[in-house]
N, C-alpha and C positions, 0 to 999 in steps of 0.2 A: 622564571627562576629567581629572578630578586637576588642576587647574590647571597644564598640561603646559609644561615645559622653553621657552622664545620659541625659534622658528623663524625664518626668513627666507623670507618668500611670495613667491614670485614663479609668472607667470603663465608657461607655456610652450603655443605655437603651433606646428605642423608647420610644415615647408615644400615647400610641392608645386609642380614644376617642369611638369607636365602641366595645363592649364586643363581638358581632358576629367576627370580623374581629380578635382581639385579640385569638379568640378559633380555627377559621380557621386555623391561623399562627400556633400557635401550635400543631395543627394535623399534617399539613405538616414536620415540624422540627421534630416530634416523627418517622413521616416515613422516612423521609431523613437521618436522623444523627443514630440511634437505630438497623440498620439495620446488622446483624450479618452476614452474607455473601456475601461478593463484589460482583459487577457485572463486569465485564471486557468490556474496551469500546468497541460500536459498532467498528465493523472489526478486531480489534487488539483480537481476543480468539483465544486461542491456538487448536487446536486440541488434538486429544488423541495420546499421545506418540513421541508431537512433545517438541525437546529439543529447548537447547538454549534461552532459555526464561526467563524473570522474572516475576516467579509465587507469588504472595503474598498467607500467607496462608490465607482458609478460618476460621481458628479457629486459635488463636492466633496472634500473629509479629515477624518480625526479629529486632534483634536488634542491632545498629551500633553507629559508634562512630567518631568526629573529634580528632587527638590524639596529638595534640600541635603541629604541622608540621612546625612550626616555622614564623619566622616576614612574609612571603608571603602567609603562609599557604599551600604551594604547598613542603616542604623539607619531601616529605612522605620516611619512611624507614622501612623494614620489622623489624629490630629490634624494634622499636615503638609500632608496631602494636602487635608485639607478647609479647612484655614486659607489654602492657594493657590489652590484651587476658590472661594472668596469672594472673596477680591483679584479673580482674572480674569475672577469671574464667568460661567463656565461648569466642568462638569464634565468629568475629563478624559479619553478614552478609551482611552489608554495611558498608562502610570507605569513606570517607567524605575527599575532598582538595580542595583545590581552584586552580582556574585557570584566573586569573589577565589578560585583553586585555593589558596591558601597557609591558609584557613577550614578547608579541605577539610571542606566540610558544603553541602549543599544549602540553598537560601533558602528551605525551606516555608513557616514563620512570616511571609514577606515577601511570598508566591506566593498563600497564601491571603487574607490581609489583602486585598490587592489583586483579587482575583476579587469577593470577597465585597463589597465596595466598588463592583462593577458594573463593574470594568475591566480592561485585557488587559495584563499584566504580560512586559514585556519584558527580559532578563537580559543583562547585558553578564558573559558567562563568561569571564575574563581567566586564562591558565595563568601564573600573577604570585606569585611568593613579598613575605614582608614583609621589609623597611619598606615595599617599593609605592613607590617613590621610580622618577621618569621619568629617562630616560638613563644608566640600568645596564646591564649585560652581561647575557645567559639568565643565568638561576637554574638550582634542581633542577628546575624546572617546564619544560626547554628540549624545543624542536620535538623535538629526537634523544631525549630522554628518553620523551617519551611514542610516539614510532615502536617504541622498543623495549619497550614494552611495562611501562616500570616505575610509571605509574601507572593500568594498569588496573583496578585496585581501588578505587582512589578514581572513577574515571568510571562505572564501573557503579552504584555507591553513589549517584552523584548521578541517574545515568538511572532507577534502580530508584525514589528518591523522587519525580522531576519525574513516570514514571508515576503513580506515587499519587494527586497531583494531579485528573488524568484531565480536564484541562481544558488548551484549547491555551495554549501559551508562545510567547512566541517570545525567540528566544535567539542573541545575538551575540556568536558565539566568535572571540577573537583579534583584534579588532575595531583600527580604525587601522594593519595590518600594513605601509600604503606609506608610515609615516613614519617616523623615525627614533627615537622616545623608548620603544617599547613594547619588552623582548627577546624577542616573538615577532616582533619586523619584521624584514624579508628584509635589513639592511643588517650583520646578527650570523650569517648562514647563507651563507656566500661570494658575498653580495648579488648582482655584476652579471655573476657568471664563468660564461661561456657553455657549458653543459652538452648540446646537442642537435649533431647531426649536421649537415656544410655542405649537406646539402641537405635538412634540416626545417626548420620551424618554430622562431625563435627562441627555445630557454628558459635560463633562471637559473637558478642554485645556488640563491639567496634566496627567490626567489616561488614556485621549486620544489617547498621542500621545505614552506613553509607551507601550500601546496595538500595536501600527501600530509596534512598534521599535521590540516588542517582532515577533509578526506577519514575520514581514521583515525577520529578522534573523534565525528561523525557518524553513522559506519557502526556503531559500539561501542555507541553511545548506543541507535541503531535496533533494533540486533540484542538490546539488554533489554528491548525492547517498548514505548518508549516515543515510541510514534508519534505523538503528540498535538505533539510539540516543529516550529516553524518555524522555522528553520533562516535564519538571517540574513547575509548579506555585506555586511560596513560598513564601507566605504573611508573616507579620508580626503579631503576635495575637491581636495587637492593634496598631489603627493608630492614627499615630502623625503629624499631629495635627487631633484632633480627629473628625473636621467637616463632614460632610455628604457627600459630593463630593468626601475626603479622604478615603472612605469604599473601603474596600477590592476588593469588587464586582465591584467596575467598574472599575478595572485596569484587570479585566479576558480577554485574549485574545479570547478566547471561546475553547467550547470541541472539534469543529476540528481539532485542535492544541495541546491543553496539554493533555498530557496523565496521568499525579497523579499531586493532589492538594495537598500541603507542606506546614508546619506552623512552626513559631519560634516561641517557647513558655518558656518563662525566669522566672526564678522568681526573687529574690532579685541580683543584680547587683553591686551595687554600695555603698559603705559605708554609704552613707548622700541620699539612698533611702530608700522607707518603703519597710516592710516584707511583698510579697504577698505569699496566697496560692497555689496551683497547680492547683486547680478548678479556680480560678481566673487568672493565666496564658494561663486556656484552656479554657475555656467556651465558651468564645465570638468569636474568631477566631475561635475555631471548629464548632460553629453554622452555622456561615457565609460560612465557606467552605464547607460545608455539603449544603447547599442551592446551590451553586452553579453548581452540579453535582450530581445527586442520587448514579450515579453507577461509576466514577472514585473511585481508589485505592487513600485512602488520608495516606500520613505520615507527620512525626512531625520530620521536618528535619533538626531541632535543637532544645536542650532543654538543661536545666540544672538551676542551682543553686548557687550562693556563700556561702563563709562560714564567716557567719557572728554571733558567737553566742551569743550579744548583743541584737541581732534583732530577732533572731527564731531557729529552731533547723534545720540543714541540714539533719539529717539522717531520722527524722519525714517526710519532706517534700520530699523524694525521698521515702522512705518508700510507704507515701499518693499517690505519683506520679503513682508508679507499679499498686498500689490497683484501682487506676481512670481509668489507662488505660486500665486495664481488665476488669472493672466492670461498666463504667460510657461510655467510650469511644470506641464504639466495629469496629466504622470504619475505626480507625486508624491499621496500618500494619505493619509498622515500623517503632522507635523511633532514632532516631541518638544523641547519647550525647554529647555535650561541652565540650570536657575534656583540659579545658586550666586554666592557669595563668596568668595575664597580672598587668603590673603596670599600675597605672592612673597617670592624669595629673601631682596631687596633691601628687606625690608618695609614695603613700597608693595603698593596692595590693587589684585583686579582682580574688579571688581560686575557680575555679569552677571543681575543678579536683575532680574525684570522690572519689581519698584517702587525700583530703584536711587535714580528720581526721580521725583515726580511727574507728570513728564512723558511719561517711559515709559511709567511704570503707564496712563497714560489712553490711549497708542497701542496697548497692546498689549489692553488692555481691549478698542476698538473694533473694534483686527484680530480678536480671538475672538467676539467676538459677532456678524460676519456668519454666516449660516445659513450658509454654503459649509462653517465648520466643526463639525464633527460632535464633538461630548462621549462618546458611546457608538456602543455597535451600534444598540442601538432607536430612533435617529435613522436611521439608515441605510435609510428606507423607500422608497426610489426604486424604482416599477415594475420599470425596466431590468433591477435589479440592479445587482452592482460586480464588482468582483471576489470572489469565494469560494475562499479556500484551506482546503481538509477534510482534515485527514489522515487516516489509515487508522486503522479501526476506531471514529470518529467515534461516538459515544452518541446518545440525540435527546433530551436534557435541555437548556434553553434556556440562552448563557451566563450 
């Protein structure tokens, strides 16, 4: 997240002239988004008693955390991780780094740690040269650069190590592309300029060519063997700038490809922004991504809050958070929290750490320790099952 660039949020609603059409749509959202037990994608289910996998559960989420891993977001350390497993008193089942192209080095030393620690290590793979500063122009890392082919050698370098691994990943490439601060978002790629025939399907320059980019690299990674990687789509809960080209949905590379649909959902950020709700952080982007796929495993694979208590109350609104996602939100699986600090431009700070106060710290405390959420796999013991995403070539060593 980088303590990203202040945005202007606002909320956008179709407008449907047809009352049949408006009642349709919402049958299909009540079946899409409501649906209380994942389906696991076509080919990737697991079998009975096959390990090495990540199982979502069907009842309940894991819950995971970014844990201030410092200016690259890659300085992961087991003292970190276990000094926030204390504060929130539970263990976390996903842990969150970044993995910066500008390194051009695979996170092993980060991927292992974090296995080895009993948790499923999730990579925000950013095609991002340094300083890493939001709202620049592409770098040498842009969409067209790697279409042609000029940093093949650094992707196979990274897929040939994540193989090594031999333990799944999962990995969010390109990740926030419908907003405006990242130079892989469609708004630097002739964002909204209609490239499809008048009688297809509407597509963009923008969303375009980030599908192919994401596609590419994907396919790159696959073909060095390292099929163990889940493959993540991580919109942003609202896109910026909010036009209709900019929707979520036409930057989806398709379900061949992503195996879980990911959403960053924020509430208050910024000192000299307004105080949104938790329901208004997730509504829209969880619709959307809910449309997009009945039966992917969706998480929420950033979220959090500042502490602003001029503007609203922190602990109410993580409080609201826990209770929506149990009760409002039943396809999400598992929530990753924000747990950072950053100064802004203006240096004025924005605390999104979950003991900002001790107030928070005790709401967000009580949200994790309901059993709904899940610290690891081996909590995961529901008869049912959950979901099971296996990749190919899966081992039977336990994770």
């Amino acid at each position: 997240m980088r303590g990203r660039n202040q945005v202007v949020i606002k909320c956008f609603s179709a407008t449907f002239k047809q009352p049949a059409t408006l009642l349709l749509l919402l049958l299909v959202l009540l079946a899409g988004c409501n649906t209380q037990e994942s389906v696991s994608p076509a080919g990737k289910t697991a079998v009975a008693g096959e390990s090495n996998t990540v199982e979502f559960p069907a009842a309940g989420a894991f819950t995971g955390a970014y844990i201030d891993f410092g200016e690259y977001e890659d300085d992961v350390t087991l003292e970190a991780i276990e000094k926030f497993e204390t504060m929130v008193g539970k263990h976390q089942a996903i842990i969150a780094s970044s993995s910066y192209w500008g390194e051009q080095k695979f996170p092993k030393k980060n991927v292992e740690l974090i296995i080895r620690h009993g948790s499923i290590p999730l990579i925000f793979w950013s095609p991002w040269d340094r300083p890493y500063v939001e709202g620049r122009p592409p770098d040498r890392f842009s969409l067209n650069n790697i279409l042609t082919g000029k940093w093949d050698g650094y992707i196979d370098q990274w897929a040939d190590e994540a193989r090594s691994v031999d333990k799944p990943l999962l990995v969010s490439w390109g990740l926030e592309m419908n907003g405006q601060w990242f130079p892989w978002s469609g708004v630097h790629y002739g964002g909204g300029e209609l490239i499809s025939a008048p009688d297809q399907p509407a597509r963009y320059a923008g969303p375009e060519l980030y599908k192919q980019a994401y596609r590419y690299v994907a396919a790159r990674v696959k073909a060095r063997g390292a099929s163990k990687i889940l493959w993540v789509f991580h919109a942003n809960n609202f896109s910026v700038p909010g036009a209709p080209w900019n929707a979520l949905s036409h930057y989806y590379p398709g379900s061949d490809v992503v195996d879980i649909l990911a959403l960053s959902a924020y509430g208050k950020l910024f000192p000299d922004s307004r105080w949104i709700s938790f329901a208004e952080a997730m509504d829209n982007g969880y619709r959307d991504l809910c449309r997009l796929d009945a039966d992917k495993p969706l998480v929420v694979a950033e979220w959090g809050v500042g502490e602003f208590p001029q503007s609203g109350d922190k602990a109410a609104w993580l409080e609201q958070a826990f209770t929506a996602y149990k009760k409002k939100y039943p396809r999400v699986k598992a929530a990753v929290y924000w747990h950072e600090r950053w100064q802004n431009k203006d240096e004025t700070h924005s605390n999104l750490r979950v003991n900002s106060s001790p107030e928070g710290l005790a709401a967000y405390r009580r949200g994790v320790a309901d059993p709904y959420w899940l610290g690891s796999q081996q909590q995961n013991s529901s008869p049912r099952g959950g979901a099971r995403i296996l990749p190919p070539g899966t081992g039977s060593r336990p994770f």
